[in-house]
C-alpha positions in Angstrom: 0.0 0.0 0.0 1.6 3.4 -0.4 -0.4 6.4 0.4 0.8 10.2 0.4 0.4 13.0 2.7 0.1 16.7 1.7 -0.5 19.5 4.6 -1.2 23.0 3.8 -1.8 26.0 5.9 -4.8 28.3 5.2 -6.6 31.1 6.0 -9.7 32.5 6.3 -10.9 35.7 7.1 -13.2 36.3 10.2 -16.3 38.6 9.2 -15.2 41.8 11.5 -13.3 40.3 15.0 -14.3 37.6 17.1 -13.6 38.0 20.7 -13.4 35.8 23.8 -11.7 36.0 27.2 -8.5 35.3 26.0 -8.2 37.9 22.9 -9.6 38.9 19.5 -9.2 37.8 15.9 -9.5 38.5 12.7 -8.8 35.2 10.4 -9.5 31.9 11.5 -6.0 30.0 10.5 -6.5 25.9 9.9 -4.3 23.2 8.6 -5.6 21.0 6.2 -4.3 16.9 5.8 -4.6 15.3 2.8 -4.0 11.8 2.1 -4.0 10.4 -1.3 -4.2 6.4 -2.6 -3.2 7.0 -5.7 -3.9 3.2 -7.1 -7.4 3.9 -6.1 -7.6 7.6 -7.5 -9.3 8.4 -4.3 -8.3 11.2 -1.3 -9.6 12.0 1.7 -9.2 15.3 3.8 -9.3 16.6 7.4 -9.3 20.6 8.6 -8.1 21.1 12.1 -7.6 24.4 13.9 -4.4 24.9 16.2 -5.1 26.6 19.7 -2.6 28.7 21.5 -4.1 27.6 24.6 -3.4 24.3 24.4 0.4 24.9 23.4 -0.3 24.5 19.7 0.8 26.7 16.8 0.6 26.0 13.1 3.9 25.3 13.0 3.7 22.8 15.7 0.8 20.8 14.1 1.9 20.8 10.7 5.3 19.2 12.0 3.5 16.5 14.1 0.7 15.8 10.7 4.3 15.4 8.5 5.9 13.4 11.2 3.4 10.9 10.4 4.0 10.3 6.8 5.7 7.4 6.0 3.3 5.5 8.7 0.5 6.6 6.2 2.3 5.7 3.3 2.5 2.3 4.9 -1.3 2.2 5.5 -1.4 4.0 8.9 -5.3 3.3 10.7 -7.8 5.1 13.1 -7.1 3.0 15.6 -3.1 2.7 15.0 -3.3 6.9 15.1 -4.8 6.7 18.6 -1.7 5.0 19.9 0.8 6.8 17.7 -0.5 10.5 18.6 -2.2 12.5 21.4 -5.3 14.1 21.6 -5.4 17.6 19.9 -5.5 19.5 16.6 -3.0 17.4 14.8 -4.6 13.9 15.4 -8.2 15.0 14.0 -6.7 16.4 11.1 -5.4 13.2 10.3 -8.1 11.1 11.4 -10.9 12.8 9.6 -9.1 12.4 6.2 -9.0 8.4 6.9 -12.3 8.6 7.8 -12.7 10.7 4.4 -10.5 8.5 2.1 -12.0 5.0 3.6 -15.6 6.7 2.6 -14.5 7.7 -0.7 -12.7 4.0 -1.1 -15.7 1.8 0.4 -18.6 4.0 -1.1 -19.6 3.4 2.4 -20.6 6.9 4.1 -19.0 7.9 7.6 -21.6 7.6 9.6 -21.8 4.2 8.7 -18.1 3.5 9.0 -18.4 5.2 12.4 -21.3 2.9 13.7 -23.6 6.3 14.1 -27.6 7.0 12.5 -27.4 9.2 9.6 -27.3 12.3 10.7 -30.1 15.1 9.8 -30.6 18.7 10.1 -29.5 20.4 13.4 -29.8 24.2 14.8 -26.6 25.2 15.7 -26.0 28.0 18.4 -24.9 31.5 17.4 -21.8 33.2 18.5 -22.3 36.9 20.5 -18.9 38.2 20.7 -17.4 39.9 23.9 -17.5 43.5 23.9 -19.2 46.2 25.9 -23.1 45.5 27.3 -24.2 48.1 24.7 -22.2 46.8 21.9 -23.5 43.3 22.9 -27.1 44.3 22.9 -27.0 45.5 19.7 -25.3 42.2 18.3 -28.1 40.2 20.2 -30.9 42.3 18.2 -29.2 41.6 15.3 -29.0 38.4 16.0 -32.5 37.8 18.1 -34.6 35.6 15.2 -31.9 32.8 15.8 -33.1 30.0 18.1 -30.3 30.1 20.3 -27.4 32.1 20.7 -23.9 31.6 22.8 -23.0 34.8 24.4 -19.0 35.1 25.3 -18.4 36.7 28.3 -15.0 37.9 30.3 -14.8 38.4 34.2 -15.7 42.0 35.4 -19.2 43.4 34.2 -20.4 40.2 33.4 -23.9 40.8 34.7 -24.2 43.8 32.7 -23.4 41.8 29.7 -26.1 39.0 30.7 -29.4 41.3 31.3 -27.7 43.2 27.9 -28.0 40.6 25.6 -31.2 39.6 27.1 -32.9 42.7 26.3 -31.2 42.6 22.6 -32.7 38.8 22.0 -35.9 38.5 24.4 -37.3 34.9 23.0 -33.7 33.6 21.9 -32.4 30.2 24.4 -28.8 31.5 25.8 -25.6 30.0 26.4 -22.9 31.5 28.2 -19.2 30.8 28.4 -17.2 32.3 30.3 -13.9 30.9 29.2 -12.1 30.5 32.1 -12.5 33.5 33.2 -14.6 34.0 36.3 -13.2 33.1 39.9 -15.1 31.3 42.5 -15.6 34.9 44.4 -17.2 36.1 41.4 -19.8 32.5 40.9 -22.9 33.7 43.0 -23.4 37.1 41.1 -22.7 35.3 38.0 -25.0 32.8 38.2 -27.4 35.2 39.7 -27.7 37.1 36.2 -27.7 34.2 34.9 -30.9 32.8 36.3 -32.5 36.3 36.2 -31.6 36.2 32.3 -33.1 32.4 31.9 -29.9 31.4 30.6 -29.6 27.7 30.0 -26.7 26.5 30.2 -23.2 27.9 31.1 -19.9 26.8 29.7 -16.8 26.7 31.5 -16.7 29.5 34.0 -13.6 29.0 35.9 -10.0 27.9 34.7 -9.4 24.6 33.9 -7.2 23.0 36.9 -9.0 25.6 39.2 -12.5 24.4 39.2 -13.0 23.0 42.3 -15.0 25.2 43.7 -17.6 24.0 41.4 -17.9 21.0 43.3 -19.3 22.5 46.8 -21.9 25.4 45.2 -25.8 25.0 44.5 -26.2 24.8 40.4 -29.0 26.3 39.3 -28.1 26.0 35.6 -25.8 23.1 34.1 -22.5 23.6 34.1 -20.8 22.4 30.9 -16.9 21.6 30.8 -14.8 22.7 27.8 -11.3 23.4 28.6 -11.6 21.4 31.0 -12.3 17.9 29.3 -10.1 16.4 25.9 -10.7 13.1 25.7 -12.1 10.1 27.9 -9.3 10.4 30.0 -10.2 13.3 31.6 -14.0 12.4 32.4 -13.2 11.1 36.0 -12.2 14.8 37.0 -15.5 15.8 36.3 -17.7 14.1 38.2 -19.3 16.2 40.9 -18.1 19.4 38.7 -20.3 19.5 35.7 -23.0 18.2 34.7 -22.3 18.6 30.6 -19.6 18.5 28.3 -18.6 20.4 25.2 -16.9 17.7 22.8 -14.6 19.3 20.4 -12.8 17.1 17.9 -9.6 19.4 18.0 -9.6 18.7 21.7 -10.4 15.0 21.5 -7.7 14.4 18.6 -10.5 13.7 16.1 -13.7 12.0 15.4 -12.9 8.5 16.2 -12.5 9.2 20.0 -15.2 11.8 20.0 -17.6 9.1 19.4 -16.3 7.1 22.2 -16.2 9.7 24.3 -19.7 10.8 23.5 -20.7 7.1 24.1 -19.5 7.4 27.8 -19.9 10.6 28.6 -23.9 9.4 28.4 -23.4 6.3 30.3 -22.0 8.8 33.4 -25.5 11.1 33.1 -23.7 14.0 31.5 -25.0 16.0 28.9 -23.7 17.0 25.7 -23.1 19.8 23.8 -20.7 19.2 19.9 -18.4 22.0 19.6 -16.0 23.9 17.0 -13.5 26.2 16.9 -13.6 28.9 14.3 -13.0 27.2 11.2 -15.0 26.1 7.8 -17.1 24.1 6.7 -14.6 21.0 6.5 -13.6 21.0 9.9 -17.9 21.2 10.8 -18.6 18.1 8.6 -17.4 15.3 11.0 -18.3 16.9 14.0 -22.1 17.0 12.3 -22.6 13.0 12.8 -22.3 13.3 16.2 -25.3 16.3 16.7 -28.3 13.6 16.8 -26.2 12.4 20.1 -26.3 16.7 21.8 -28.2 18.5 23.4 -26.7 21.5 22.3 -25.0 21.8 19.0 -22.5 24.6 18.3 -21.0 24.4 14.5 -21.1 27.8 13.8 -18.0 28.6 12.5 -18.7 29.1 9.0 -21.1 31.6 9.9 -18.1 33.8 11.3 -16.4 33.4 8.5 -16.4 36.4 5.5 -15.9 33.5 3.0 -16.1 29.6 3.6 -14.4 26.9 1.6 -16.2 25.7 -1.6 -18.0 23.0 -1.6 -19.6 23.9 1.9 -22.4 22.8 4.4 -25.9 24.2 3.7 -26.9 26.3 6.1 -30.4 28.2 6.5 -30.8 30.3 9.3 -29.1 29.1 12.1 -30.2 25.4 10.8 -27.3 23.3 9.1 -27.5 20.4 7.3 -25.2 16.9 6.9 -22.0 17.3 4.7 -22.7 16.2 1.1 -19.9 13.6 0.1 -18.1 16.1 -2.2 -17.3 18.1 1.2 -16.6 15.0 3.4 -17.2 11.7 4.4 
């Protein structure tokens, strides 16, 4: 078998900024895998977005994707990847273009390959940047016919933000995430705006590592776990800290342990949320067989974007559909 690698860097531009806790951007930058069976005249392809927060650069991940080229040549599996390379951006790169190119090689789709329903339709959440409560508001009017909306917040003032974005989107289901950045002194005003605002679930309020206090408060609202969770591994941690989790497959090292960590994260009684990082509609497509298993969805990327890649997923309104097979899988 000989198979060959390719790994580009790309980017896109971000429609105006998009700002969290950490910092603001303006281009979402992604690595693309491709791997090629030339006998077969076949490819497959995986996007995966490198996060400074988890000690990844470009640089870093398109080194780790070429370290594993002649292994691919040789015929490098799913399963063989999970033991050859961590969890993170690299890893899904790679694993999504298997899954890709054994799709395009079997005429089997992957959903099937990946024992999962075919996936339908989903509404996908809607990113608020942060910014000022007035700025907010208006973003939230803009944005108040969409279904549900994921509001970014960062530390001080976050009340004002809350009750702010309320006003703006009066009928719209809320998400908040913090992003690491409120401290257990700040978690009873918090969640007090929270519950005045209806919000229904909140996403990682304090910093990963630093989230014990979690454990020993009332929780009115669900507490979901995103920096805080990668893979399986970490699930034990969690237990009497949150009650959902946001499964990202540039955190869990690609789709093939998302599923199994979907699968137990269930069979503990925690809820699920499927969850991107600012990228297109290639690095969306996998993540979109695992939406019939959430409770929240949140592939919104290419709907930050200025301009997707071509072919793309369908989207209309805030609902997006399956990948067609000329996109993915």
């Amino acid at each position: 078998m000989s198979r060959r690698l390719t790994v580009a860097v790309e980017r896109f531009p971000i429609a105006g900024a998009f700002t969290i806790a950490r910092g603001s951007r303006t281009e979402a930058v992604v690595v693309l895998a491709r791997i090629a069976d030339d006998e077969a005249g076949a490819a497959g392809q995986g996007e995966c977005v490198p996060y400074a927060r988890y000690g990844e650069s470009p640089e870093s991940v398109v080194a780790l994707i070429r370290g594993q080229e002649e292994a691919i040549a040789a015929g490098l599996t799913r399963a063989e990847l999970l033991e050859r390379v961590g969890a993170g951006a690299a890893r899904n790169a790679l694993d999504c273009a298997l899954f890709d190119l054994e799709a395009k090689l079997t005429g089997r789709p992957a959903w099937a390959i990946a024992g999962l329903p075919e996936p339908a339709p989903a509404v996908t959440a809607y990113t608020l940047s942060l910014g000022t409560p007035e700025s907010m508001e208006a973003a939230a009017r803009g944005a108040a016919h969409r279904p549900l909306l994921k509001v970014k917040l960062g530390g001080e003032g976050d009340p004002a933000r809350i009750a702010a974005v309320r006003r703006g989107a009066p009928e719209s289901r809320l998400i908040v995430d913090a992003n690491e950045a409120w401290r257990p002194e700040t978690l009873a005003a918090n969640l007090a705006a929270c519950v005045a605002a209806g919000v229904g679930l909140i996403e990682q309020p304090l910093p990963a590592g630093d989230d014990a206090a979690l454990a020993g408060i009332h929780r009115p609202i669900p507490i979901c776990a995103d920096e805080s969770l990668h893979d399986r591994a970490g699930l034990d941690a969690l237990s009497d800290r949150y009650d959902a989790v946001n499964i990202k497959l540039d955190k869990t090292g690609g789709l093939t342990e998302a599923v199994m960590l979907a699968h137990e994260a269930r069979a503990r009684g925690l809820s699920l949320m499927i969850g991107c990082m600012v990228g297109t509609s290639l690095a969306m497509a996998p993540a979109m067989l695992l939406a019939h298993h959430a409770d929240y969805v949140d592939l919104d990327g290419p709907l930050l974007l200025a301009r997707d890649r071509e072919p793309s997923l369908l989207f209309e309104g805030s609902t997006v559909h399956p990948p067609a097979p000329d996109l993915w899988g």
